[in-house]
DRENNUZA-37965 format. One record per residue (C-alpha): residue number from 1; z, x, y. Coordinates in steps of 0.05 Angstrom, whole numbers. Example, Ala and Ser with C-alpha at 12.3 -4.5 7.8 and 13.67 -1.06 7.14 Angstrom:
// residues 2
@vofi=1 z=156 x=246 y=-90
@vofi=2 z=143 x=273 y=-21
//
This chain:
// residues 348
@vofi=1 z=424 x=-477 y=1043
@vofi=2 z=494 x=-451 y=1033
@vofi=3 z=539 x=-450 y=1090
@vofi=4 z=540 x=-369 y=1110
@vofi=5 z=616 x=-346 y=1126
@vofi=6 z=619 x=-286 y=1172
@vofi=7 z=665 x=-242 y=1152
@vofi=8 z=693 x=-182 y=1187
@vofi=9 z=722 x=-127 y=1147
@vofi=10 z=789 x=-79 y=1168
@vofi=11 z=776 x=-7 y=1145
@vofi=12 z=714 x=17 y=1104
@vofi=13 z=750 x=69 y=1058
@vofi=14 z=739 x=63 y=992
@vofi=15 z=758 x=-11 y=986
@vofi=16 z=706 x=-27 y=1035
@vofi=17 z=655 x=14 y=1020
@vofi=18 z=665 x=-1 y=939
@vofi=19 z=696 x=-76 y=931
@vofi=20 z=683 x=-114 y=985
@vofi=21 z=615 x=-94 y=1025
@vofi=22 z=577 x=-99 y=974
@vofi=23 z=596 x=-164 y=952
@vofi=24 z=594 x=-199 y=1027
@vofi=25 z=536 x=-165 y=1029
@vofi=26 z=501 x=-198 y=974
@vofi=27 z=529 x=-267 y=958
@vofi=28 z=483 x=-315 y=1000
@vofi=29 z=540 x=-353 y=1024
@vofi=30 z=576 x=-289 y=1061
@vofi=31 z=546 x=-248 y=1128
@vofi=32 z=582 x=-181 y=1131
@vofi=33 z=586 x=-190 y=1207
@vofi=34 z=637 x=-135 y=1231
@vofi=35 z=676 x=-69 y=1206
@vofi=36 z=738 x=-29 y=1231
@vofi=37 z=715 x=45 y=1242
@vofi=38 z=759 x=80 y=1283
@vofi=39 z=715 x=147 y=1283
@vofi=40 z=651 x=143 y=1238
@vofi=41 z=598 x=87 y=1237
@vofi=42 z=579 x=104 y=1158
@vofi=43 z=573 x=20 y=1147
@vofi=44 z=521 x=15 y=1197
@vofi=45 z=485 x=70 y=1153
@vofi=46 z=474 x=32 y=1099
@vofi=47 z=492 x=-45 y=1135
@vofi=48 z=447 x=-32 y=1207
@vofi=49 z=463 x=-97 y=1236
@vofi=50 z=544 x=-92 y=1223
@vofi=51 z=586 x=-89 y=1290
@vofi=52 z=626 x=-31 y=1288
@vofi=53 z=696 x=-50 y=1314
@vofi=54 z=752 x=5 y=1344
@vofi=55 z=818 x=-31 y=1325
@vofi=56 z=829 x=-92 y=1281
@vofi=57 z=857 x=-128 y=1335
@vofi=58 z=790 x=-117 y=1378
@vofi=59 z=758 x=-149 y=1313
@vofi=60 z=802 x=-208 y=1313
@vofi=61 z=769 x=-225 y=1383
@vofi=62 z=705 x=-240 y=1354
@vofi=63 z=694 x=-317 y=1357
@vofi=64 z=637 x=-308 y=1311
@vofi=65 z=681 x=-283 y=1247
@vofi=66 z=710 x=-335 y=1195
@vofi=67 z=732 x=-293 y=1144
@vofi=68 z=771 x=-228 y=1158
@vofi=69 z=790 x=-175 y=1087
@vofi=70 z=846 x=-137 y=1098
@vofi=71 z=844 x=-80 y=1061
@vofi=72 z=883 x=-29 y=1109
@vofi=73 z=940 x=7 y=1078
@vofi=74 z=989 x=-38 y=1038
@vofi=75 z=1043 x=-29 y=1088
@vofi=76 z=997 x=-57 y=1143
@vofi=77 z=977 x=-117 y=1096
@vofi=78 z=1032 x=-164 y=1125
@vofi=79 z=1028 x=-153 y=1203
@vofi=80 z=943 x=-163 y=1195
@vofi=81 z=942 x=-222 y=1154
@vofi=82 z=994 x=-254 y=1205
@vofi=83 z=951 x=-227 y=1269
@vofi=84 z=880 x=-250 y=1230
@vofi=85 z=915 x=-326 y=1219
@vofi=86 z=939 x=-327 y=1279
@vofi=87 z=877 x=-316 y=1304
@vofi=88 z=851 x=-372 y=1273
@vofi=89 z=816 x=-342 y=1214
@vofi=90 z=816 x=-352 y=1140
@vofi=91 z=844 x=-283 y=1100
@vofi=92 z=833 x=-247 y=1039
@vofi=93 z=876 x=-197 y=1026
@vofi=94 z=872 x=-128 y=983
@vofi=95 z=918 x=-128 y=926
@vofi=96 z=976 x=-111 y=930
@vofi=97 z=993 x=-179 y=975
@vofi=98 z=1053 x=-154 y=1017
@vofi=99 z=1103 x=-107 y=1013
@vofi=100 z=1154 x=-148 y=1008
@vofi=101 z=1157 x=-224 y=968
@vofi=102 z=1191 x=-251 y=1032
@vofi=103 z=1126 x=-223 y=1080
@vofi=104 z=1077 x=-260 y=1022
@vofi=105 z=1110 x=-322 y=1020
@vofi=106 z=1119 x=-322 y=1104
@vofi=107 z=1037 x=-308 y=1100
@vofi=108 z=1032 x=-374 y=1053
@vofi=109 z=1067 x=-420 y=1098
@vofi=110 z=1042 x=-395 y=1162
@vofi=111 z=970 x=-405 y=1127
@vofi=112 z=982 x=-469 y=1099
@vofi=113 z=1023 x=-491 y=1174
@vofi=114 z=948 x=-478 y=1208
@vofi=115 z=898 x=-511 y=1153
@vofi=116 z=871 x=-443 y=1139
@vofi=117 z=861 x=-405 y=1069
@vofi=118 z=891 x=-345 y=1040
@vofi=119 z=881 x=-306 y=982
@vofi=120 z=892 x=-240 y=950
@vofi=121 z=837 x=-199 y=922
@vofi=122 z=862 x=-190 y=849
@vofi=123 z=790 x=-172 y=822
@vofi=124 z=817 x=-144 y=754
@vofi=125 z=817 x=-216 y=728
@vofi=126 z=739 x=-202 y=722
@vofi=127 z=733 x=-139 y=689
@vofi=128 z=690 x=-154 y=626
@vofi=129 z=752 x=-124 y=584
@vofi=130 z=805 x=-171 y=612
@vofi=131 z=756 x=-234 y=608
@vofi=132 z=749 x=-227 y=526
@vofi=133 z=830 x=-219 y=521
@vofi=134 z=842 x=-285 y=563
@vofi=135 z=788 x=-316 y=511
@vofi=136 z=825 x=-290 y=442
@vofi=137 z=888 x=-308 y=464
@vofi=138 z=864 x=-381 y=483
@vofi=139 z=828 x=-382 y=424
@vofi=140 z=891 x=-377 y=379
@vofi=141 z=865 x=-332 y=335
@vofi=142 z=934 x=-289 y=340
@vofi=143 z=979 x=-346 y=328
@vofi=144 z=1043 x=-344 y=361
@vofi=145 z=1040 x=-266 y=406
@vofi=146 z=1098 x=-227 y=399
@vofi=147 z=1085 x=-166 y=425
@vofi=148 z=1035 x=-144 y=475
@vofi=149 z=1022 x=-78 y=512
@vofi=150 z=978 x=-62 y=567
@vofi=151 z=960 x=4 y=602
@vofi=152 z=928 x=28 y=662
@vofi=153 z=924 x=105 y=647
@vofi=154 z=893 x=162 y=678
@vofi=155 z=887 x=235 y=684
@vofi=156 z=899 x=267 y=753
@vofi=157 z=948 x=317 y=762
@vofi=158 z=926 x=331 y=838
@vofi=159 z=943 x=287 y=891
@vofi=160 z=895 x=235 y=931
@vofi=161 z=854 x=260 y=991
@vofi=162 z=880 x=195 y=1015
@vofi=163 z=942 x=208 y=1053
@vofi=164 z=975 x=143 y=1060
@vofi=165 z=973 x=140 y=978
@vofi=166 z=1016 x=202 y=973
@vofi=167 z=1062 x=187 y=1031
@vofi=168 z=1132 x=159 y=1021
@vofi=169 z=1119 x=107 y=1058
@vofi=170 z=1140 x=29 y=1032
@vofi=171 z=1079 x=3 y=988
@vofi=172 z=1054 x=62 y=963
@vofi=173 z=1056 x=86 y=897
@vofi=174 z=1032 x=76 y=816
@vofi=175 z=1067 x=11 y=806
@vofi=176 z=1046 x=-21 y=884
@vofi=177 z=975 x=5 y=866
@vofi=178 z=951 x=7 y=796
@vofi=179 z=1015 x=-35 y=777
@vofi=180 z=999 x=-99 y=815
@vofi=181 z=934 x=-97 y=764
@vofi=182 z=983 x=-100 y=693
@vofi=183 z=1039 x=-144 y=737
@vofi=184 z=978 x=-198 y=756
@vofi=185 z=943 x=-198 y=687
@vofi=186 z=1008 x=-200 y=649
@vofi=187 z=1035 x=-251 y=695
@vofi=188 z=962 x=-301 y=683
@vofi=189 z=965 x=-289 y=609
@vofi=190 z=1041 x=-308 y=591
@vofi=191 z=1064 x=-335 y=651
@vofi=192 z=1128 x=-317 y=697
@vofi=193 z=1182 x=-268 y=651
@vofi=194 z=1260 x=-288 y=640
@vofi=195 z=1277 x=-221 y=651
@vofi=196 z=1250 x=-144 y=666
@vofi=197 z=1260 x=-84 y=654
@vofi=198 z=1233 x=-17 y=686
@vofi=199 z=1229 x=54 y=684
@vofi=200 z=1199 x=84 y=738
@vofi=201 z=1181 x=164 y=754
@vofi=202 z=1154 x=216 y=791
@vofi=203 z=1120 x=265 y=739
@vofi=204 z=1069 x=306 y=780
@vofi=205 z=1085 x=364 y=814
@vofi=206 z=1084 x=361 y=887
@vofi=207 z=1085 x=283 y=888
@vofi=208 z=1127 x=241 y=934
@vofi=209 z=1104 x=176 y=893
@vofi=210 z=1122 x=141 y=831
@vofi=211 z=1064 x=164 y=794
@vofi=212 z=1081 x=147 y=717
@vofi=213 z=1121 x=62 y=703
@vofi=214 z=1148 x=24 y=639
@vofi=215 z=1157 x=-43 y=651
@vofi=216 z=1191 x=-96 y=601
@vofi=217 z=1180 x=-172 y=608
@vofi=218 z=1226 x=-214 y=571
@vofi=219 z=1206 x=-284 y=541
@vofi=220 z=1240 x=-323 y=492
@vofi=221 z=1209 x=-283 y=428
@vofi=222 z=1160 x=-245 y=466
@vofi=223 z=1156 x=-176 y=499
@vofi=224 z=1099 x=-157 y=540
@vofi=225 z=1096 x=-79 y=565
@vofi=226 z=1065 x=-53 y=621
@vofi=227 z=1049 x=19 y=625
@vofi=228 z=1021 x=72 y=667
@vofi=229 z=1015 x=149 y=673
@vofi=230 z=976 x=190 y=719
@vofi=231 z=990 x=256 y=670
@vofi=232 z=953 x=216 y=597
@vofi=233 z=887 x=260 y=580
@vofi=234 z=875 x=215 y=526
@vofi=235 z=891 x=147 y=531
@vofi=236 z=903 x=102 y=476
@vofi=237 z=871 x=32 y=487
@vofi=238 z=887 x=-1 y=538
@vofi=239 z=907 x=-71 y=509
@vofi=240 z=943 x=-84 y=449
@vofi=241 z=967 x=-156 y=424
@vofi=242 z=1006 x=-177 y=357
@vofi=243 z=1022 x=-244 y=333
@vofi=244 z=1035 x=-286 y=267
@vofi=245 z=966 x=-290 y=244
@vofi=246 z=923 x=-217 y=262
@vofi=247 z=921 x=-166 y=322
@vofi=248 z=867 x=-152 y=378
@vofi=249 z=861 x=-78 y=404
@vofi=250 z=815 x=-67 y=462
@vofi=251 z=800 x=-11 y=511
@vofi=252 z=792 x=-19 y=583
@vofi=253 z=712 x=-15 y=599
@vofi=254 z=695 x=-53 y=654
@vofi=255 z=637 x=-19 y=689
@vofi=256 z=629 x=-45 y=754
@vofi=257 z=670 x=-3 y=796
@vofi=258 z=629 x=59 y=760
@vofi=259 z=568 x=23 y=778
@vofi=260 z=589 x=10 y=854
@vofi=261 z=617 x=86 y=861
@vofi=262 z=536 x=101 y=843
@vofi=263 z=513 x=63 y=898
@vofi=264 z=489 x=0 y=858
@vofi=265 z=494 x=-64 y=878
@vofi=266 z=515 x=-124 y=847
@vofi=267 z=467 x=-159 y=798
@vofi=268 z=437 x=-92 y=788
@vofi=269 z=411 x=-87 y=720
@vofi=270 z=456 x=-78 y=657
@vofi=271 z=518 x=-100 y=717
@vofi=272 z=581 x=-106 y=685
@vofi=273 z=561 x=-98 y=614
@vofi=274 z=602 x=-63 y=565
@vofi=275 z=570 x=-14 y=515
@vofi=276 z=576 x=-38 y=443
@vofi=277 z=631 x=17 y=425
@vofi=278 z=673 x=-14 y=473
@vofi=279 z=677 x=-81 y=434
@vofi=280 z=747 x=-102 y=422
@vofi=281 z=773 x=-101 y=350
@vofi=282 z=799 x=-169 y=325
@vofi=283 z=848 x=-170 y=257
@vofi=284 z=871 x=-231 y=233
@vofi=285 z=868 x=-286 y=180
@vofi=286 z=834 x=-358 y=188
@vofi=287 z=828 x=-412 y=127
@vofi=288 z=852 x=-374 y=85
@vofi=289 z=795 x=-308 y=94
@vofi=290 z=814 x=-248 y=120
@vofi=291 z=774 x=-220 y=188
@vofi=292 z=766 x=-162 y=223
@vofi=293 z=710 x=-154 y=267
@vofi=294 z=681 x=-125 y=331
@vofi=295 z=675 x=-177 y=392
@vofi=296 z=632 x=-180 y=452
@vofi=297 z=664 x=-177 y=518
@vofi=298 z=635 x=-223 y=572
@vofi=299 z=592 x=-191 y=635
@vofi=300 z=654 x=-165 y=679
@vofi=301 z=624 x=-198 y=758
@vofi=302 z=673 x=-189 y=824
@vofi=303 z=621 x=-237 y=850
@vofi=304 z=667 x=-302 y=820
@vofi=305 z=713 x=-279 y=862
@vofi=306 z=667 x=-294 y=921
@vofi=307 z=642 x=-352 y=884
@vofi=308 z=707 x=-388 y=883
@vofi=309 z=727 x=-359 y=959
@vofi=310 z=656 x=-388 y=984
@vofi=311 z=670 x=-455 y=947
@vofi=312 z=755 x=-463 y=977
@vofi=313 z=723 x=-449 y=1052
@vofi=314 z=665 x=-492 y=1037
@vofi=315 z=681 x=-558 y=987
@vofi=316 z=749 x=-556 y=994
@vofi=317 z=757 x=-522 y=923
@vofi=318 z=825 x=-477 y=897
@vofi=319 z=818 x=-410 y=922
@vofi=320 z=799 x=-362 y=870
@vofi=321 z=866 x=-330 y=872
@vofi=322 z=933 x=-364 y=890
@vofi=323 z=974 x=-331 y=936
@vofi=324 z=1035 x=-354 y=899
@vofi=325 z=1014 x=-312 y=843
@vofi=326 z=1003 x=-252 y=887
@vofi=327 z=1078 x=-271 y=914
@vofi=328 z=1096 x=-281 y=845
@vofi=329 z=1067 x=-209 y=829
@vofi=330 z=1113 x=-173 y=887
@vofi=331 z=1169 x=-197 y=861
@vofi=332 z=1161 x=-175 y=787
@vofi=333 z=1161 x=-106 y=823
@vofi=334 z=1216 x=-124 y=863
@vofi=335 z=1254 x=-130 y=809
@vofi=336 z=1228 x=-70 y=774
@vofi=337 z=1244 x=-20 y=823
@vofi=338 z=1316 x=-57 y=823
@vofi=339 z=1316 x=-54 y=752
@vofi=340 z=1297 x=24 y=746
@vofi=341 z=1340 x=41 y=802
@vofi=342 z=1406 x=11 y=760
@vofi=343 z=1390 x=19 y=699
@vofi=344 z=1400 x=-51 y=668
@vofi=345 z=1356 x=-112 y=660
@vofi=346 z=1347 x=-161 y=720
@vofi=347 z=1342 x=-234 y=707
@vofi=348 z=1291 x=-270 y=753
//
């Protein structure tokens, strides 16, 4: 029998509710043992035997708990990570790491100073659509990449019911939010950038938050963009690589966080699958024939995530996401912001 990890839980908005719950509640190695609810008890309505915490730091009393998710607010990640290890327990925390690269890389040493794990909860690596890129581009088919583009659109013109999202407040934000998504997957596909380049804007009315971002990474003959808008009714797909030999063009389709918004659990059937017009297009030449086909994207499954976080706390295996990436990913947008506020490119 696996060794079961109780694991308490800071908020239960939608990051709760959606990304991690679930998840805890179904990998046999995890016991979703506590919750922060400040007001409501709507875990125990679907989790009965959950303790129901009033304050994260009344949480971080429990003896019992191993495993504590932050997922409060992303200017709160840094002070609860610090109070969780200093507590004494291992810590995942929601994307985006810290506000700050300094806080993220304090987080790794104090973690590392106390034998205890951390890791950052950058779950996009397993959407089904991001899983068939990593495999064509390892795959060589492109040749050499010179140009790549990817783009985490959508269409919303009001502003979130969630307050701390639309409040000036450090960490908040398109590039902080969706951002850290493009930043991280650019980031595991061509490594760390020479250089960057940003523009970053505010284009919906009433909106106190960058909302719509351009960012440039610099290699030696490459140039990856990153791109968002919250204003794009129609998005064009959502990632786009050229090199020497052919092209691949692919939309973003992951289902599971449709899938988890209706309630389903994961493993559920059909659970992560993309539908066949979602395929990703593939262009290019090989032995002298010309191809262009129409390729299969693996099940998207958060669950690895859990996988690899149950293995690190158990055998001693790499957690599933380094927090030097996550650093790594904070200060890409460090030096976007730096780079949009100036006007010029910043060398890292």
């Amino acid at each position: 029998m696996e060794k079961i990890i109780k694991t308490g839980i800071c908020a239960y908005g939608m990051s709760g509710h959606v990304f991690h719950a679930p998840f805890i509640h179904v990998h046999p190695g995890f016991s979703f043992t506590a919750v922060v609810e400040r007001s409501k008890h709507m875990a125990q309505e679907r989790y009965p035997d959950v303790k129901v915490y009033k304050s994260v730091e009344e949480m971080l009393q429990d003896d019992s708990l191993e495993l504590i998710i932050v997922n409060t607010p992303n200017y709160t990640h840094y002070e609860y990570a610090k109070a969780a290890l200093n507590a004494g327990k291992h810590v995942i925390v929601e994307k985006p790491f810290t506000v700050a690269s300094a806080e993220g890389q304090e987080l790794v040493e104090l973690a590392k100073s106390k034998g205890l794990l951390i890791s950052v909860y950058h779950n996009r690596r397993f959407d089904s659509d991001f899983k068939i890129v990593r495999q064509v581009i390892a795959s060589g088919d492109l040749g050499d990449i010179l140009e790549a583009e990817i783009h985490y659109d959508r269409y919303r013109e009001e502003l979130s019911y969630k307050k701390h999202k639309e409040a000036a407040l450090p960490g908040t934000g398109g590039l902080y939010d969706l951002g850290s998504h493009l930043v991280d997957q650019g980031l595991q596909l061509f490594g760390m950038p020479d250089a960057v380049w940003a523009d970053i804007r505010i284009i919906r009315k009433e909106s106190l938050v960058d909302d719509y971002f351009e960012l440039v990474f610099f290699y030696d003959k490459l140039r990856v963009r990153l791109k968002c808008s919250y204003i794009t009714r129609e998005p064009i797909p959502s990632y786009q690589f050229h090199g020497r030999l052919g092209s691949f063009i692919k939309t973003k389709a992951d289902t599971q966080e449709t899938m988890l918004q209706q309630g389903l659990m994961p493993g559920a059937p059909g659970w992560g699958e993309e539908g066949i017009h979602e395929w990703g297009l593939l262009h290019t030449a090989k032995d002298g024939e010309v191809i262009r086909k129409y390729l299969p994207s693996p099940k998207g499954n958060y669950l690895e995530y859990f996988d690899g976080m149950h293995a690190a706390l158990t055998k001693g295996a790499p957690v599933p996401v380094e927090p030097s990436d996550a650093v790594n990913v904070i200060r890409i947008i460090e030096a976007a912001f730096e780079s949009s506020k100036a006007g010029k490119i910043i060398k890292l």
